[in-house]
C-alpha positions as CSV (number, residue, x, y, z in Angstrom):
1,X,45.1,-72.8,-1.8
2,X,47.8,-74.3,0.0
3,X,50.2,-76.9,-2.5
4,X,52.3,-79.5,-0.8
5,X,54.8,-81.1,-3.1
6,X,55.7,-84.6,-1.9
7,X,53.6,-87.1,-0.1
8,X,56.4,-88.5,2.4
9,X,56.7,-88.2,6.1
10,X,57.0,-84.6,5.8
11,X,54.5,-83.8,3.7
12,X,51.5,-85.7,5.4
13,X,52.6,-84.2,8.4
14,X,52.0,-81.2,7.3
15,X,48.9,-81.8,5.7
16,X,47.8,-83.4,8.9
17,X,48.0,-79.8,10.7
18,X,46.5,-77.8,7.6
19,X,43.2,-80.2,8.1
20,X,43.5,-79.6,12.0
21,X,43.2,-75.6,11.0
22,X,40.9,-76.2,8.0
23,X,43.3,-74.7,5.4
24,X,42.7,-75.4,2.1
25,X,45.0,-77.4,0.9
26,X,46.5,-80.0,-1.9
27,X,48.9,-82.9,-1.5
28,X,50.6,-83.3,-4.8
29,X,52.5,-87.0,-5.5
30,X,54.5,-87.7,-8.4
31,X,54.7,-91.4,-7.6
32,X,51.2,-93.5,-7.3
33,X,51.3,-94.2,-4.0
34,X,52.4,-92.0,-0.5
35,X,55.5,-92.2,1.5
36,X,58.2,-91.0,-0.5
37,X,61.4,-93.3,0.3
38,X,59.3,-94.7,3.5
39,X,57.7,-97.6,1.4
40,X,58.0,-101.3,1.6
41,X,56.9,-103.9,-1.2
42,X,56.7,-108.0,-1.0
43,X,59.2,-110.4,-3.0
44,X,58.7,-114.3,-2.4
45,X,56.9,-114.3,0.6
46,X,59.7,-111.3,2.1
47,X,58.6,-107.4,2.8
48,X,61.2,-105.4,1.7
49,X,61.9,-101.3,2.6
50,X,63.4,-99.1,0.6
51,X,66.6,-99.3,3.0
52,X,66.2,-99.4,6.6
53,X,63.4,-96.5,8.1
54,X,63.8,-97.0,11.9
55,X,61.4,-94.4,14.2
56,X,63.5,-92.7,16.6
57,X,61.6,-91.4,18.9
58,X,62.2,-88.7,21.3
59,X,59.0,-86.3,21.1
60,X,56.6,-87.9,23.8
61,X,53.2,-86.2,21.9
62,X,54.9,-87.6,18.6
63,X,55.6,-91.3,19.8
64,X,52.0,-91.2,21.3
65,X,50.5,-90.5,17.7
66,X,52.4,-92.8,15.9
67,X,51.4,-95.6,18.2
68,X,47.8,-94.3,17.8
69,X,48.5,-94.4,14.2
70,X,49.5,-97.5,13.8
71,X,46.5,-98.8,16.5
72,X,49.3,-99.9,18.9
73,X,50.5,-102.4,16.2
74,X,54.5,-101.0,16.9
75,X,57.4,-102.9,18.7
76,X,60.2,-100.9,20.5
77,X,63.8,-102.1,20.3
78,X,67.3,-101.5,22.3
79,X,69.4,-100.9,19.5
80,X,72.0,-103.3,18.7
81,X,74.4,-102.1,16.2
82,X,78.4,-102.8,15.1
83,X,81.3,-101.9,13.3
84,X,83.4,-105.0,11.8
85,X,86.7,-103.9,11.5
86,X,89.7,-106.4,10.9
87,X,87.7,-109.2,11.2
88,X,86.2,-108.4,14.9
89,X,82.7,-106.9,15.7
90,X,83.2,-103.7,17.7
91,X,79.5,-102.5,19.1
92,X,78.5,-99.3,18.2
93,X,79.9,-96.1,19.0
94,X,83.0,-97.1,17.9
95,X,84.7,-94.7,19.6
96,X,83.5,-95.9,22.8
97,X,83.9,-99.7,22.9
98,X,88.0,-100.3,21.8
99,X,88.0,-102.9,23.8
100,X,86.6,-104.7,20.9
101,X,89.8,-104.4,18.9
102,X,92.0,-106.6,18.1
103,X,95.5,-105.3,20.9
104,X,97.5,-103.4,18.6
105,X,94.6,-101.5,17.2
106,X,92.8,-100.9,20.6
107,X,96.6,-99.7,21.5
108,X,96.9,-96.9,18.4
109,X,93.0,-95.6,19.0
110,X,93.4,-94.9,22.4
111,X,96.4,-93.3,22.2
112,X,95.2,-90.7,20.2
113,X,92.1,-90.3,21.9
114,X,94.3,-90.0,25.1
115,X,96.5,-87.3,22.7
116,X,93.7,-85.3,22.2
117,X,92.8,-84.9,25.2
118,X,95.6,-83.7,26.7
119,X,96.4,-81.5,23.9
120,X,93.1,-79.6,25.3
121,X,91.1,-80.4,22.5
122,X,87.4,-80.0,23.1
123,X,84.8,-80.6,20.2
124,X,82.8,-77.7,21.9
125,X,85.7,-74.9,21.2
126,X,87.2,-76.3,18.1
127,X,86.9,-74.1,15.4
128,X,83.9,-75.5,12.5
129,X,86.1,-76.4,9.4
130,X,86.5,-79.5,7.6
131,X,84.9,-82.9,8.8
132,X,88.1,-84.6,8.7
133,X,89.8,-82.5,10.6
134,X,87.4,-82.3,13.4
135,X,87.3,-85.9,13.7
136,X,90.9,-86.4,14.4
137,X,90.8,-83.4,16.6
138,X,88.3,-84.5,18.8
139,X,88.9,-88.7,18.6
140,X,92.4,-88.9,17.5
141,X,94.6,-90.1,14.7
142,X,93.7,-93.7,15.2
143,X,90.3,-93.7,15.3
144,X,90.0,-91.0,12.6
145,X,92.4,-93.1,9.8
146,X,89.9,-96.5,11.2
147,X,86.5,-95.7,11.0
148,X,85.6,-92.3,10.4
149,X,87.3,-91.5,7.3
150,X,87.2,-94.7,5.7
151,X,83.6,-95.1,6.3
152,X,82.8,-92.0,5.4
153,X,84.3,-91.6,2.3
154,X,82.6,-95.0,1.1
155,X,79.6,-93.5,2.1
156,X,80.0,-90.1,0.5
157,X,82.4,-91.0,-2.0
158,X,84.2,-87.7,-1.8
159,X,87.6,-87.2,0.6
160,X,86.3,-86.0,4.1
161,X,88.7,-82.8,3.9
162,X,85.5,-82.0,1.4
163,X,82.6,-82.4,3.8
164,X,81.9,-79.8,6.7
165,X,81.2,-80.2,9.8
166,X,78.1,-78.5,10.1
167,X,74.5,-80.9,10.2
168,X,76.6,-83.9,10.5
169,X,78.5,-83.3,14.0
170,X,75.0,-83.6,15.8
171,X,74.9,-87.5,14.7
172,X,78.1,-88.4,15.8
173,X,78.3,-89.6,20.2
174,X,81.1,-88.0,22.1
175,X,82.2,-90.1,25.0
176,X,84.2,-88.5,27.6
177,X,87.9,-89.3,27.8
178,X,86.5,-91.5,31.0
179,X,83.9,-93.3,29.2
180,X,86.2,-94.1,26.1
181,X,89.0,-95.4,28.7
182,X,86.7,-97.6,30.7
183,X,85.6,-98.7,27.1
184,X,88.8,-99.7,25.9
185,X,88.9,-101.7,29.3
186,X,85.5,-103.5,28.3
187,X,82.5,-101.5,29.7
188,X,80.1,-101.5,27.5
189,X,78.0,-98.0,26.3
190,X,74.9,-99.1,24.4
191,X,72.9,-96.0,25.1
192,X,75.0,-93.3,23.7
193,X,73.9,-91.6,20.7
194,X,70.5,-90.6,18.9
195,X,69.3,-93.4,18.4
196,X,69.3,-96.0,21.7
197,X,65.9,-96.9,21.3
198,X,63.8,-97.0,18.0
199,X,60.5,-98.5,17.3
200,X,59.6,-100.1,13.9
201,X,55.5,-102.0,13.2
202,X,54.8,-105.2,14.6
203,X,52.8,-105.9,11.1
204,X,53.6,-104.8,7.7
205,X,56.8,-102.7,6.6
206,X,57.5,-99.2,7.5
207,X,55.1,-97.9,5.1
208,X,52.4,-98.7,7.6
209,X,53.5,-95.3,9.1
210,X,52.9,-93.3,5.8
211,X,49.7,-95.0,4.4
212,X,47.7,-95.0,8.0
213,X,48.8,-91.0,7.8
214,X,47.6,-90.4,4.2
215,X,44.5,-93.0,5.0
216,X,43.5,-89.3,7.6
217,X,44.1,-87.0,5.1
218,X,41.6,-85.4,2.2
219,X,42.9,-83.7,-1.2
220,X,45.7,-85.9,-2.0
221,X,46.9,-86.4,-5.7
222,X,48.9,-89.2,-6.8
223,X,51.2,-89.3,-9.9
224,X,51.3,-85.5,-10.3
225,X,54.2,-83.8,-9.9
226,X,55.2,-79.8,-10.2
227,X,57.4,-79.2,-12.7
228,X,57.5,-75.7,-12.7
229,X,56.5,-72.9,-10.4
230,X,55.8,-69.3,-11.8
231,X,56.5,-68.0,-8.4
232,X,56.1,-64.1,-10.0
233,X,52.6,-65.2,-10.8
234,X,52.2,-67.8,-7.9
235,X,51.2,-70.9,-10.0
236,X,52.5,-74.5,-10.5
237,X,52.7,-76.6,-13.3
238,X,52.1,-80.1,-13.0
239,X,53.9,-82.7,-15.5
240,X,50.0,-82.9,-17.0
241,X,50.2,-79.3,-18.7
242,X,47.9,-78.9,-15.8
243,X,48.4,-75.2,-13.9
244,X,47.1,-74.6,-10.5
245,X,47.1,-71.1,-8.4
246,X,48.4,-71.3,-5.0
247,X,48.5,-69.0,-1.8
248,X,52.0,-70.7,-0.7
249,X,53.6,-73.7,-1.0
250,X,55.2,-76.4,1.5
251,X,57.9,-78.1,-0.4
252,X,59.6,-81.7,0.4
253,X,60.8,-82.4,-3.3
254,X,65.0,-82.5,-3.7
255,X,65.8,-78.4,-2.7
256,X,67.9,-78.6,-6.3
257,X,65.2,-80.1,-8.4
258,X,63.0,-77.3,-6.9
259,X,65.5,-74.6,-7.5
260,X,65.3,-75.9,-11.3
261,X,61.6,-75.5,-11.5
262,X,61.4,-71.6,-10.9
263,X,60.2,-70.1,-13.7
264,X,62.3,-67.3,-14.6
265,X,65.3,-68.5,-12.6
266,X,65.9,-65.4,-9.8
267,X,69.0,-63.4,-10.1
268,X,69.7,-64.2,-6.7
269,X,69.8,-68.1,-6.8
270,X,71.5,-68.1,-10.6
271,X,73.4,-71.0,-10.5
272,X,73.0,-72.1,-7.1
273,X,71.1,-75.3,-8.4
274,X,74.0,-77.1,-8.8
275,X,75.5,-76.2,-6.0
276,X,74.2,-78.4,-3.7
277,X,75.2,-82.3,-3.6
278,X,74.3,-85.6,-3.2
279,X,74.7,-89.3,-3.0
280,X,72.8,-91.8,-4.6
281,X,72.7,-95.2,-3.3
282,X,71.8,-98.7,-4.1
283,X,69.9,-101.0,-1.8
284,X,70.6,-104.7,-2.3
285,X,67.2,-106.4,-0.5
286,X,68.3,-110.1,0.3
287,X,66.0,-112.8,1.0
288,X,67.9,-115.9,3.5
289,X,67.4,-119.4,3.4
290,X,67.8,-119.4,7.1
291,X,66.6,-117.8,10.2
292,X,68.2,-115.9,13.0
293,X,71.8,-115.0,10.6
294,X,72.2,-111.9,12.2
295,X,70.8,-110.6,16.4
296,X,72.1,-106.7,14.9
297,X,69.8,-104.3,13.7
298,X,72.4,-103.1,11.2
299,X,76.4,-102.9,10.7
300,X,79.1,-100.5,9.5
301,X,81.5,-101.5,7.5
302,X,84.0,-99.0,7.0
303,X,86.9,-101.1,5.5
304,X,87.3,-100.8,1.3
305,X,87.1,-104.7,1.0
306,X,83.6,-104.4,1.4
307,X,82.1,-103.2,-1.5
308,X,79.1,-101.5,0.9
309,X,78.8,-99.4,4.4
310,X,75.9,-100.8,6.0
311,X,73.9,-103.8,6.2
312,X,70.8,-104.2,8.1
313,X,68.9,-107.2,9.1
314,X,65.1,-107.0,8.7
315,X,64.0,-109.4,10.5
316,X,65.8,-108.0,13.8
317,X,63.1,-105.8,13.5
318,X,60.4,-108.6,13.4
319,X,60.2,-112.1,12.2
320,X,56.9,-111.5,10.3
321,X,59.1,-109.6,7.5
322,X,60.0,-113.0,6.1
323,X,58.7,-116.6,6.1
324,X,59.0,-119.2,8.7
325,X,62.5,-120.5,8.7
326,X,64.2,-117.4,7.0
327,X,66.0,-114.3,7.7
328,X,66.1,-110.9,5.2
329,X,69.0,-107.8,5.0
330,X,69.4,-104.9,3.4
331,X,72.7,-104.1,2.1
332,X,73.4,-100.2,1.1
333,X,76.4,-99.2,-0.9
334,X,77.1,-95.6,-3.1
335,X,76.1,-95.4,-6.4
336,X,79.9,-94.4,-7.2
337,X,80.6,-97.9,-6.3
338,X,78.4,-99.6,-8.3
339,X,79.0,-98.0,-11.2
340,X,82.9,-98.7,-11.0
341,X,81.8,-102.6,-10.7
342,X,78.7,-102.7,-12.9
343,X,75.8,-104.1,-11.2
344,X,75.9,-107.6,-11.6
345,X,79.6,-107.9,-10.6
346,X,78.3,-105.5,-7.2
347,X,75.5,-108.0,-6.3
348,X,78.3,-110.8,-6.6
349,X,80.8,-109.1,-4.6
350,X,77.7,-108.3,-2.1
351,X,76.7,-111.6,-1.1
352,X,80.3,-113.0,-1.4
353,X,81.2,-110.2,1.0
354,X,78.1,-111.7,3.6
355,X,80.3,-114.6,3.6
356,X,83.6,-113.2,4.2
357,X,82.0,-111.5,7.3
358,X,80.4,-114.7,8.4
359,X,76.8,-113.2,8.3
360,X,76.0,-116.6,5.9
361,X,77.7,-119.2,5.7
362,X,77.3,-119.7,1.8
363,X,76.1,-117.9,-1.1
364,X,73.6,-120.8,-1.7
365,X,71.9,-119.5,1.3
366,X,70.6,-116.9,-0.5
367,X,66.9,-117.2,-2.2
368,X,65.8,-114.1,-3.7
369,X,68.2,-110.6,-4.3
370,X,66.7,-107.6,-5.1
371,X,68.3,-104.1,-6.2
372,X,67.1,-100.6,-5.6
373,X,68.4,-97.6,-6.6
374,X,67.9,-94.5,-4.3
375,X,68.4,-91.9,-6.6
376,X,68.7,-89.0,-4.0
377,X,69.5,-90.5,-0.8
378,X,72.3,-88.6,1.4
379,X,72.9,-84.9,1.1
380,X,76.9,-83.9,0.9
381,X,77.4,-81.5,3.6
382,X,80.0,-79.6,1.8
383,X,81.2,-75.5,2.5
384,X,79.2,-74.8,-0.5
385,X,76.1,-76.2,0.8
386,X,76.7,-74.1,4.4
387,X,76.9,-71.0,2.1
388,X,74.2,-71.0,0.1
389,X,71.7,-72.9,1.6
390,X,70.5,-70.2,4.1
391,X,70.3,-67.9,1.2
392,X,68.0,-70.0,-1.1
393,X,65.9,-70.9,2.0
394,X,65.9,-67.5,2.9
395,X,64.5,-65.9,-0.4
396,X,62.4,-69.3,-1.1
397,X,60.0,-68.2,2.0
398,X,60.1,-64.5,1.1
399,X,58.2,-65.9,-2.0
400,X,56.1,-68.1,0.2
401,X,57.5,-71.2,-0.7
402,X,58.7,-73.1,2.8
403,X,61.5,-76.2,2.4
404,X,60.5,-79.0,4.7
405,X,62.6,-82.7,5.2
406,X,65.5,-84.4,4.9
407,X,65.7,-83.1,1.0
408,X,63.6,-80.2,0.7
409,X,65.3,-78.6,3.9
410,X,68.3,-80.0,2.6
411,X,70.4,-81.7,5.4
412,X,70.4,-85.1,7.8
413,X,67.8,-86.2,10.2
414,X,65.6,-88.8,11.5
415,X,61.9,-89.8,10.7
416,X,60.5,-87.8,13.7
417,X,62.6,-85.1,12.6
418,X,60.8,-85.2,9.2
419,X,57.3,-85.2,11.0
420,X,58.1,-82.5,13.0
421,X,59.1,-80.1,10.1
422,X,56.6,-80.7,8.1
423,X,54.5,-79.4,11.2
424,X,56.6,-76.1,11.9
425,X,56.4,-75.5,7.7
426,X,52.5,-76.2,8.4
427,X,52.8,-73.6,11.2
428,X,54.8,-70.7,9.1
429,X,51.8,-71.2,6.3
430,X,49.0,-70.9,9.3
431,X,50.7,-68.0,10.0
């Protein structure tokens, strides 16, 4: 028997190859329903996510599935995305449209970038240390002290000189000093980066994806979660008292909570659960008395007067996620932030804050808010996570027990990126 923990992206995926091999197999859910953080829900007429889930695809055999998933009921999208930054709207990269900037600022982020580059500075041979540092290597002081560390502190809530490089460098477009000149000078570089072109249903919320998978799949138990694994003796509790055997398992749950769950602890991980960090994040789902406030799929917001990073607009992504007439956002801010302002203070700050950037136009737009709390959300790519993460996965698999996903492999990725380990963890277990 083969145990999957989680019944997200990665572990359906998964599941999905076990019943192409006809390995037995169990799909175990602690919540009562599948998709993990890929879920949507319905509020006055409005389909909320659980933040924004956006299908990047680059896999031609994965895109093809999903559309045959979802019975050609997707729509495909040239991103539009921004930074606002002292009051202007600077498309996204950043680093590769100045030209948005207000003179001065344009003047200083150039400058740098132009510093860097003669100094020889190549992301390619720079030495992997602290994420901080390698931005203002590679992009300059200017752009570094503007958007990079700024944003990412709000986002992380820890100083940058604390993340590393590693699993978050791969995310980030480099344009060449050419590109980022003829961008301060107004070209315009909309398809740089992961993420140019996404897809997202033409019905429903993203958890079409996840319940259409789960809809193909046999063995799946909902509301049962492992809560300890005798890996000695190769058996799983479940939260019921409940134990079941297993050959191997396929694990998508939060790599620390897992670590916790190993019955004895091994002398070799001792400790190492808390090792590893991460952010939780609030989601602030608002519903618009108005359509069209917003043609950008979503918008960084890097500046401290802001009391969250990103907002995205729903119904960029199709009008049928609100009624006729109205508009929807999400709004995503750290959960250190909202615990400094309290959460009714937060939501007031939030949709004043949609003012102040001119997304509404007043607060008495605003028909329906609703708050959701991400309790693991963004893993903190810190040294300590670059040191011990290979060693847990490492002896994890030894005992047959393979980390899949954005929290069970612990790092940053994308939707497909989720499918497709969940498939290679599929693959180690076929063997």
């Amino acid at each position: 028997m083969i145990l999957i923990a989680g019944a997200g992206l990665t572990g359906l995926s998964a599941a999905y190859l076990l019943k192409q091999h006809g390995v037995d197999h169990t799909v175990l859910e602690k919540e009562p329903e599948p998709g993990g953080l890929c879920r949507s829900f319905q509020e006055g007429g409005y389909t909320f996510d659980c933040s924004g889930h956006l299908l990047c695809l680059r896999d031609p055999g994965i895109a093809k599935w999903i559309q045959d998933l979802l019975e050609q009921e997707i729509n495909f999208f040239e991103r539009k995305a921004s930074i606002y930054l002292d009051g202007s709207w600077i498309p996204y990269p950043f680093q590769a449209h100045l030209g948005a900037l207000p003179r001065s600022l344009m003047e200083e982020c150039l400058a740098g970038l132009i510093l860097s580059a003669v100094k020889g500075l190549h992301w390619k041979n720079l030495p992997q240390g602290d994420f901080g540092s390698w931005v203002s290597s590679v992009f300059g002081e200017g752009i570094s002290r503007h958007f990079f560390v700024p944003y990412n502190e709000k986002l992380f809530g820890v100083p940058v000189g604390e993340l590393a490089v590693e699993g978050l460098e791969w995310s980030i477009p480099r344009p060449s000093l050419t590109e980022a000149i003829d961008g301060a000078l107004g070209a315009r570089h909309d398809k740089m980066g992961y993420n140019p072109l996404f897809a997202y249903p033409s019905k429903g919320g993203i958890e079409r994806l996840p319940r259409a998978m789960a809809a193909r799949l046999d063995h799946l138990r909902y509301s049962s979660a492992i809560e300890v694994v005798r890996w000695k003796e190769k058996k799983a509790l479940l939260q019921t008292g409940e134990a079941l055997p297993y050959e191997k398992i396929v694990s998508t749950i939060p790599l620390p909570k897992l670590l916790l769950a190993l019955d004895p602890e091994p002398p070799e991980l001792q400790g190492m659960a808390s090792s590893f960090k991460w952010v939780s994040v609030w989601v602030l789902n608002v519903g618009v008395g108005k359509e069209g406030v917003s043609n950008q799929h979503w918008i960084y917001f890097p500046e401290k007067a802001f009391p969250f990073f990103r907002v995205g607009c729903y119904t960029s992504f199709g009008p049928h996620l609100a009624p006729a007439g109205r508009s929807s956002l999400y709004v995503e801010s750290g959960d250190h932030v909202v615990r400094a302002l309290g959460l009714e203070k937060w939501i007031r700050q939030v949709v004043e804050g949609l003012v102040r950037c001119g997304l509404l136009t007043t607060t008495s737009q605003v028909e329906t808010v609703s708050p959701l709390f991400l309790p693991v959300a963004y893993v903190i790519h810190d040294r300590a996570r670059l040191r011990n993460l290979p060693l847990a996965l490492a002896f994890l698999e030894e005992q047959g027990i393979y980390c899949a996903g954005r929290y069970g492999a612990w790092g940053y990725g994308t939707m497909e990126d989720a499918i497709l380990q969940g498939r290679d963890a599929a693959r180690k277990v076929v063997g």
